[in-house]
N, C-alpha and C positions, 0 to 999 in steps of 0.2 A: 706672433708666429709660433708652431709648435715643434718640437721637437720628431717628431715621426715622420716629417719629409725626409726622404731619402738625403745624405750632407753629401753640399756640394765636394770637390774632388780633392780627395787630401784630407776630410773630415769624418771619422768612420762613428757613426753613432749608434750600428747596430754590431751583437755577438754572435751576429746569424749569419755574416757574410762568407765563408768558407764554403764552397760545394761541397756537398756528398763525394765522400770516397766512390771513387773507379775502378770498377779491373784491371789489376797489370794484365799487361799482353800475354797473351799464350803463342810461343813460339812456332807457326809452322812450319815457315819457311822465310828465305830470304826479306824477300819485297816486304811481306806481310810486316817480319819484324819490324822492319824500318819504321815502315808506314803508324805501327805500333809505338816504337819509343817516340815517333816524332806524335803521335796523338799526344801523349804523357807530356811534351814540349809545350803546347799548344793550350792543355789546359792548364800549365803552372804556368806559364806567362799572362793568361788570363787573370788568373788568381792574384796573380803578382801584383796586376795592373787596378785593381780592386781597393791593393793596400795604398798605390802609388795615387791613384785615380788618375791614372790615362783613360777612362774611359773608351772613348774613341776607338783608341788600340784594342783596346778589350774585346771592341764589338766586331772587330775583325777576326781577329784568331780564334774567337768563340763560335762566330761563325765557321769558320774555317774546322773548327776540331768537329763541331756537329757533323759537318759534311762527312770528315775521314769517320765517323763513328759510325755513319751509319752504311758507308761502301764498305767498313770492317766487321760490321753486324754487332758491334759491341754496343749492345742496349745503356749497361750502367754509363757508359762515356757519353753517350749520344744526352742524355737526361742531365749528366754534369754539367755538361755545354751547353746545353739550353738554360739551366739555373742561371750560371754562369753571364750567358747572353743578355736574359731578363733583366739582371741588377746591372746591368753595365747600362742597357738603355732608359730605367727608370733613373738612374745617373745623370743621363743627359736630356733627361724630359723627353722622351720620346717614351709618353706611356702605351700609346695607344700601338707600337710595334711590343711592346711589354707585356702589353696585355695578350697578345696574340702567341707570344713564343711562350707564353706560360700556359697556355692551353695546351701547347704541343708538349710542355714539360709535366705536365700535370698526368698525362694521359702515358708517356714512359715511366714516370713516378709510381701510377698504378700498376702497368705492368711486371714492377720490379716488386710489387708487395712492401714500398718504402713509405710505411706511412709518415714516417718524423719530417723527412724530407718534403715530400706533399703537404702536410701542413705549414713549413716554413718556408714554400711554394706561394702557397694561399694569400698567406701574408703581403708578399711584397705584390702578390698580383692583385688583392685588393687594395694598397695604395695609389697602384695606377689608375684602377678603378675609379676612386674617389675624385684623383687629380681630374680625370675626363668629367666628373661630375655622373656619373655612374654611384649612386649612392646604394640605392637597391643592391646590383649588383656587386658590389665592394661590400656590401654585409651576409650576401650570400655564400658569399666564398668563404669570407671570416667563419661564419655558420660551420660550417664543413672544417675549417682548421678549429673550431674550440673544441667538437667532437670528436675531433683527433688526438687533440692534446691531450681530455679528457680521459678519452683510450685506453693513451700511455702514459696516465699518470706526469706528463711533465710537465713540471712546475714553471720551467722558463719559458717553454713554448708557452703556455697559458697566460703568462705575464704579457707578453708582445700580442697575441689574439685580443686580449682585453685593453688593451693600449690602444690599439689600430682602432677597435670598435668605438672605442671615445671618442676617436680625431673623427671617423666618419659620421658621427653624432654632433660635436661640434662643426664640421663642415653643413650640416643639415640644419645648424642653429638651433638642434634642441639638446642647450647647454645642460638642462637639468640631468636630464639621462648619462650626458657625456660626461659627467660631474660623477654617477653613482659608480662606471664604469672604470674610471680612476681609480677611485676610492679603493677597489677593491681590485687593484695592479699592483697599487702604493703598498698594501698588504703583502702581497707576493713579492713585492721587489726587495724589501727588507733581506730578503737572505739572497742577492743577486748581484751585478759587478756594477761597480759606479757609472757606465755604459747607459744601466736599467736604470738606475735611482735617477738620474741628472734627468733622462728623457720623460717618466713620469711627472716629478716634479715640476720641470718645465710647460710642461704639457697642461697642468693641472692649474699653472698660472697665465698658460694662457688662454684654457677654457673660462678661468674666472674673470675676463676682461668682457667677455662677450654678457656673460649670466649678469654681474652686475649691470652691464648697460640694458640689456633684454628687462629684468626688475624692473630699473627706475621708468625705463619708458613704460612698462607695463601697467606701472602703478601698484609694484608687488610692495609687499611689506619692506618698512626702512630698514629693520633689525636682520628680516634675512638678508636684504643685500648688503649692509654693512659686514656682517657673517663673512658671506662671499668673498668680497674683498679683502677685508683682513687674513680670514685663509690663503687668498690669492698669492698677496703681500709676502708671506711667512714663505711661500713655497718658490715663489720669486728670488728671496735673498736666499734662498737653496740651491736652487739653478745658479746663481749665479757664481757662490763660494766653489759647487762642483764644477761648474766652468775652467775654473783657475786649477781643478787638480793638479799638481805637479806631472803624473803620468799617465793622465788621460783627458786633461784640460786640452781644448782647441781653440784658435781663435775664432772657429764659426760658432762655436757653444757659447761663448762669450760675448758675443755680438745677439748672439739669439737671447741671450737669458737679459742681456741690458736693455735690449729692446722693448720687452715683455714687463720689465720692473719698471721701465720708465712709464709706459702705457699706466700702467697699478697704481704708481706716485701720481700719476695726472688725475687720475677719477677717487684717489683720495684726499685731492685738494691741495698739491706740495709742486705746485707748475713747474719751479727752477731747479726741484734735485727730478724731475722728471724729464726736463730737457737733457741735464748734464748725461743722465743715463740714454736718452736718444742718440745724441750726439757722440757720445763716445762708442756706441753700437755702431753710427756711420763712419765712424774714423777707423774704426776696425775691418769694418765691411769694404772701404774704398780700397785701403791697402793690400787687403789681400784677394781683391775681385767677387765679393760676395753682389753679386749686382740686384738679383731680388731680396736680400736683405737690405740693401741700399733703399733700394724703392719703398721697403715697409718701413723704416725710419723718417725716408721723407716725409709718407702718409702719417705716420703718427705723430711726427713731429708739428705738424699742419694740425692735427687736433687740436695740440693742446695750447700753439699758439690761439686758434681761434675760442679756443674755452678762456681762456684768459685775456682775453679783448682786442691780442692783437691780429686781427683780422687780416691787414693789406700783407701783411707779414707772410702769413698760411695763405694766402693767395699764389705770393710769391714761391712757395716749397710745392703750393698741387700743382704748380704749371708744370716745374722742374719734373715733378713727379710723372705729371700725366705726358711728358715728351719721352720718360723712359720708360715708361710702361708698353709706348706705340714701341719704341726701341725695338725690346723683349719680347715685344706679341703677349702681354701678361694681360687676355679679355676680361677676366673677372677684375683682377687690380683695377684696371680703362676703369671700369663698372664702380667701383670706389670712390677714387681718388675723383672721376668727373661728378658722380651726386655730391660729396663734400666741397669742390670746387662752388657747384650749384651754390651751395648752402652757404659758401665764404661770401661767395658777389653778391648775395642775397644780403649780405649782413652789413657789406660795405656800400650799399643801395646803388649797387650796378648791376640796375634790375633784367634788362634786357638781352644782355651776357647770363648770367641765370638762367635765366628763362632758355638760352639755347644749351646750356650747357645741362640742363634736366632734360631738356629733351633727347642730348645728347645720350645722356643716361637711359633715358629709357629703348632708346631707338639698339642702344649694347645689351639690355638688358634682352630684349626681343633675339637676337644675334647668339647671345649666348644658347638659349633656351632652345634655337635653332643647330647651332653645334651640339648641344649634348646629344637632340632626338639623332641628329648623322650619325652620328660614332655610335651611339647603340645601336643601330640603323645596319654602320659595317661591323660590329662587333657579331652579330648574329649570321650575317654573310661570312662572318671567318669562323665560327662554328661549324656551318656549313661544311664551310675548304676541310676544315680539321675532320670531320666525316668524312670527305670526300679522300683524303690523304690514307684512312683508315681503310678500307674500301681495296686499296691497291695492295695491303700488306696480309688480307686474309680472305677466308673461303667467300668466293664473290656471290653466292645463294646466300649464305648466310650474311655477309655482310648489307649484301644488299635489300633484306629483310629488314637490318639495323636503319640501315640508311632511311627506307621508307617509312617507318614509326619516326624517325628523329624528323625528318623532314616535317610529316603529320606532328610532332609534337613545336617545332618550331612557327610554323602557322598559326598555332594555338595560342604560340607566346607570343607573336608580331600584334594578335587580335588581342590578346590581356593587356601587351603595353602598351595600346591604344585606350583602352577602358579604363587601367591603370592611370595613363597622363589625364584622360577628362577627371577619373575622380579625385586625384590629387592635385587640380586646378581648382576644383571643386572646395574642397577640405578646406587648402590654404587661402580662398577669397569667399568663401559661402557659410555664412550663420549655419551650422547644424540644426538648430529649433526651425528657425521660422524660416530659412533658403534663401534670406537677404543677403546682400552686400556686410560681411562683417567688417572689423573695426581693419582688418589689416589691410581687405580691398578698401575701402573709404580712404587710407590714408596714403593709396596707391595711386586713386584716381581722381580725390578730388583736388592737391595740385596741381593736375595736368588740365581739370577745368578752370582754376584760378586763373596760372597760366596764360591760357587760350582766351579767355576774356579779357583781362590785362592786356593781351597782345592786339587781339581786334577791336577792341574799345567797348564790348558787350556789357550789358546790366547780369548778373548772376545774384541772386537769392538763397538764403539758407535755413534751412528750420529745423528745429534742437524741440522733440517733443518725447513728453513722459508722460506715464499711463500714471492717472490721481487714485493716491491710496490704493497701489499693487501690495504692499505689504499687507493692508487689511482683504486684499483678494484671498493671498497665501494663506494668513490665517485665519479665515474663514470656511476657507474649502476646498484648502491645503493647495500642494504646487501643483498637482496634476493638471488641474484647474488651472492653476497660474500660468501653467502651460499653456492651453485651450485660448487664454486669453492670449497671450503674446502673438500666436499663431496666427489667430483673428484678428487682431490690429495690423499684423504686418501682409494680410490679405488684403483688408480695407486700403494702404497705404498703396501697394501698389494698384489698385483697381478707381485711386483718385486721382492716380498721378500720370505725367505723361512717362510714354518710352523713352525718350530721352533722359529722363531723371533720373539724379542718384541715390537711392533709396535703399537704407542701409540699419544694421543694428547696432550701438554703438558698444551696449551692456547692458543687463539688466533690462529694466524696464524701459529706456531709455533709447529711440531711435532719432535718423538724420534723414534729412532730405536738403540734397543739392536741386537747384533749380537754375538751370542755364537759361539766361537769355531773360527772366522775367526779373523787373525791378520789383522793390518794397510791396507798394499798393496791391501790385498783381499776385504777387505770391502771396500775400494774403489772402487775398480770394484762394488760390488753390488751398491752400493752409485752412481755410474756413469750412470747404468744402468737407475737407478731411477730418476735422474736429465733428462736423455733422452726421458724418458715415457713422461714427465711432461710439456719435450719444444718439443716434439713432438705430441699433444695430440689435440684433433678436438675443440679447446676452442671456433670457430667461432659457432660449433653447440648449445652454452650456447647464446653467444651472436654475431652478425657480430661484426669483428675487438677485439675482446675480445684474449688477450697473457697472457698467464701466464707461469714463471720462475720459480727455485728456489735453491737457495743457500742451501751448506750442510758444516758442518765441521765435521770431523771425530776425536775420538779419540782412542789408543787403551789403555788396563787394564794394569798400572805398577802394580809392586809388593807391597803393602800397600794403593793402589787406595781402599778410595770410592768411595759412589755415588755420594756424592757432591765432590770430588774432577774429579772423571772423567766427570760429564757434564760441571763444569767448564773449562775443555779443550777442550773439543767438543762444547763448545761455542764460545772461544778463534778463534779456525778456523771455525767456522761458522760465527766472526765479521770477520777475515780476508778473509772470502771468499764476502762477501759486501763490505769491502774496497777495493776491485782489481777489480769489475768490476759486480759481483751478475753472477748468473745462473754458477757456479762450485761449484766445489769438492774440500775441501780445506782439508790434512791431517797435524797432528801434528807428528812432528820428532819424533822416537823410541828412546823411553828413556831406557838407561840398565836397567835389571830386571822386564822386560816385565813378565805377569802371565804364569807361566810356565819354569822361568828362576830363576837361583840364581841373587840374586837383588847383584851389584857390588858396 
């Protein structure tokens, strides 16, 4: 976990918590004054409640003073109370009212010409951002607070802008960016209060738990992710020493930074000083009510049980987990700890628990995807109000002028986040080159076809094929070329294949095809079909004298087949269709208890 969630109540992890100074009251008259000392009431008891973390309380009286600020016509008070308001509900997870009073706060912020405040605004209201899964829009805002800070030259503003921008970079899973963004906080923090250093650092070891794992699956180099890690490591036993500071040590810090070491210890191979560090995060977190740090210890500790073999164990912690996740309402956590659950029962060949419980996962993961589009959905209808709010407070020609371009410009953006979500549905499951299925949809959808055949007792087919001698294409008549060819094999591939099929790139020269429903022999034939297209295809029209081939191996679905065990076989005969000669069809022998067979 990182450090830039807002700390639960009684844990203050930021130096930004203080509102903007207020106007004292200007005396007119009796009522007035009252109404005036009691504003000043109203916002130190908010304040108060910030240090104290009564939250809750907070959000009353913060409400409360906005109201008298604004029957008083005191702008600076009215903007204090709304800061004020914001942090108290991102406190209590209620981002999405967080988000909505920091639009009202943003917009008094301007008014008053307070650019410092506006950017330390931005901040917290892209946190909320983030939380709702709003990533765009949580880097937009940031945008406009780095510009600010930049402005005015401040140093510490800039620190927190570039922090936030990492966690939303890591929240997006692209750890590498999140990593360069660090880097260059860690630089700034150096002359900053132990507040900054503990939350960078922290931060910085827990983007490297993601980046290493992202690597090794990736197939990145060992040297960089061992890199990774060992940095990770170093900044972990940092977080964790700052944790204990004498006068700014908390027990949430504590719990966060042991969490985060023990995770680091497990994927560098030390299981038992990695539990003791889990563990002692949950012992920390139960006592003092830290509940979604409780939950990520459960989940972590369930890792690194099953990374170390003991499976029925990490069975036992995701259940615990996934009944306090339902607790909590924590959808993304559900979305975790249930595909890890998948993957424990799967290990412990309690296959058809598995199987519900990926389904389980995907059917949250649809769910999610569906609450984010809502809430941008109302976030844009509260822009809206906030126009509409504006409207009542000035010349109604002129505002109404406003109103009518923002409206027309809001249409504009309902129609781009729609364009917006298809091309970045696009991005994250579509080859850029050739428009196939890339490696990350292939590994989305074709468990769900394993699955679904295993379940209904279906034959499924798989072929692992590569283009013979693409490196003698490239240098011959270079990539461009190399290109031309890719594109044209993955034209021929779907144009042999049915709709049904999953037909995909996997890298390189190198593509898949899922075949639902067809056994060995049959997919051969399509497999044959497609090897014919491919040496029978007009390649002179690319270039004179230009040939291209290609090798397929086929496999079909045993009974207990995954994913990585079936394209390991369909790789097997696709090296054996290169050793005998390239440009065939190589199948693997039928193994008893094909899908669809009692396994013998």
């Amino acid at each position: 976990m990182d450090a830039s969630d807002e700390p639960r109540p009684g844990d203050d992890l930021r130096p930004h918590d203080e509102p903007r100074a207020f106007d004292e009251p200007r005396a007119f008259d009796e009522p007035r004054q009252r109404d005036s000392i009691h504003l000043i009431e109203l916002l130190t008891a908010s304040t108060a409640a910030l240090d104290s973390g009564g939250s809750e309380h907070g959000v009353t009286v913060s409400r409360e003073a906005a109201d008298l600020a604004v029957a008083l016509g005191d702008r600076r008070a009215e903007a204090s109370a709304l800061v004020l308001l914001a942090r108290h509900l991102t406190r209590l997870g209620d981002n999405e009212a967080c988000s909505q009073v920091c639009d009202q706060a943003a917009q008094a912020l301007r008014d008053l010409g307070d650019e410092h405040g506006l950017g330390e605004l931005l901040i917290v209201q892209a946190l909320a951002l983030n939380e709702l899964g709003l990533a765009d829009e949580a880097l937009s805002s940031l945008a406009v607070a780095r510009e600010v800070a930049a402005r005015l030259n401040d140093r510490p503003l800039l620190f927190w802008v570039l922090n936030r921008i990492a966690v939303v970079h890591t929240a997006m899973q692209d750890f590498r960016r999140a990593r360069d963004f660090q880097l260059r906080a860690l630089e700034l923090a150096a002359g900053l209060d132990v507040d900054a250093r503990f939350c960078i650092v922290n931060n910085i070891a827990d983007n490297a738990i993601g980046f290493h794992r992202q690597l090794l699956h990736d197939g990145g180099e060992p040297h960089e992710a061992r890199a990774v890690l060992d940095e990770g490591l170093a900044h972990a036993v940092m977080a964790v020493e700052l944790s204990r500071h004498p006068l700014h040590g908390t027990p949430y810090r504590q719990a966060l930074a042991l969490d985060n070491h023990g995770m680091l210890l497990a994927l560098a191979g030390n299981p038992e000083a990695s539990l003791t560090a889990i563990l002692d995060s949950r012992r920390i977190s139960v006592e003092h009510g830290f509940q979604a740090m409780e939950l990520s210890t459960l989940y972590h500790s369930a890792f690194v049980l099953l990374e170390r073999g003991d499976a029925m164990r990490a069975v036992h912690e995701l259940e615990v987990a996934l009944r306090m996740a339902d607790d909590l309402n924590e959808l993304p956590m559900r979305m975790m700890v249930t595909s890890e659950l998948s993957r424990a029962l799967e290990v412990t060949q309690q296959y058809e628990p598995a199987l519900r419980r990926y389904k389980e996962y995907a059917s949250l993961e649809r769910q999610l995807r569906s609450t984010v589009a809502a809430t941008r959905a109302r976030r844009l209808v509260q822009l809206v109000e906030v126009d509409h709010a504006r409207l009542d407070a000035a010349d109604a020609r002129t505002e109404s002028e406003l109103y009518r371009a923002r409206s027309r410009e809001l249409e504009a953006e309902i129609l781009a986040l729609g364009q917006l979500a298809a091309d970045l549905d696009r991005q994250v499951n579509e080859d850029a080159l050739t428009r196939l299925s890339n490696r990350h949809h292939i590994e989305s959808e074709l468990p769900q076809l394993l699955g679904l055949a295993h379940a209904a007792g279906h034959p499924l087919s798989l072929a692992v094929l590569d283009i013979d001698h693409f490196k003698h294409v490239n240098d011959t008549w270079g990539h461009p070329v190399g290109d031309e060819v890719l594109v044209a094999v993955a034209g021929l591939l779907l144009h042999s294949c049915r709709a049904g099929d999953l037909v995909g790139r996997l890298g390189g020269e190198e593509f898949l095809i899922a075949l639902p429903g067809l056994s060995a022999p049959a997919a051969a034939e399509v497999c044959q079909r497609v090897r014919r297209s491919v040496q029978d295809h007009d390649w002179a029209s690319i270039r004179p004298g230009l040939r291209v081939t290609i090798s397929i191996g086929v496999s079909a679905l045993a009974f207990g087949d995954d994913m990585r065990e079936l394209i390991e076989k369909a790789d097997e005969q696709l090296y054996r269709a290169k050793r005998s000669g390239r440009n065939r069809v190589e199948v693997g022998e039928a193994y008893p208890g094909r899908a669809g067979q009692e396994a013998s």
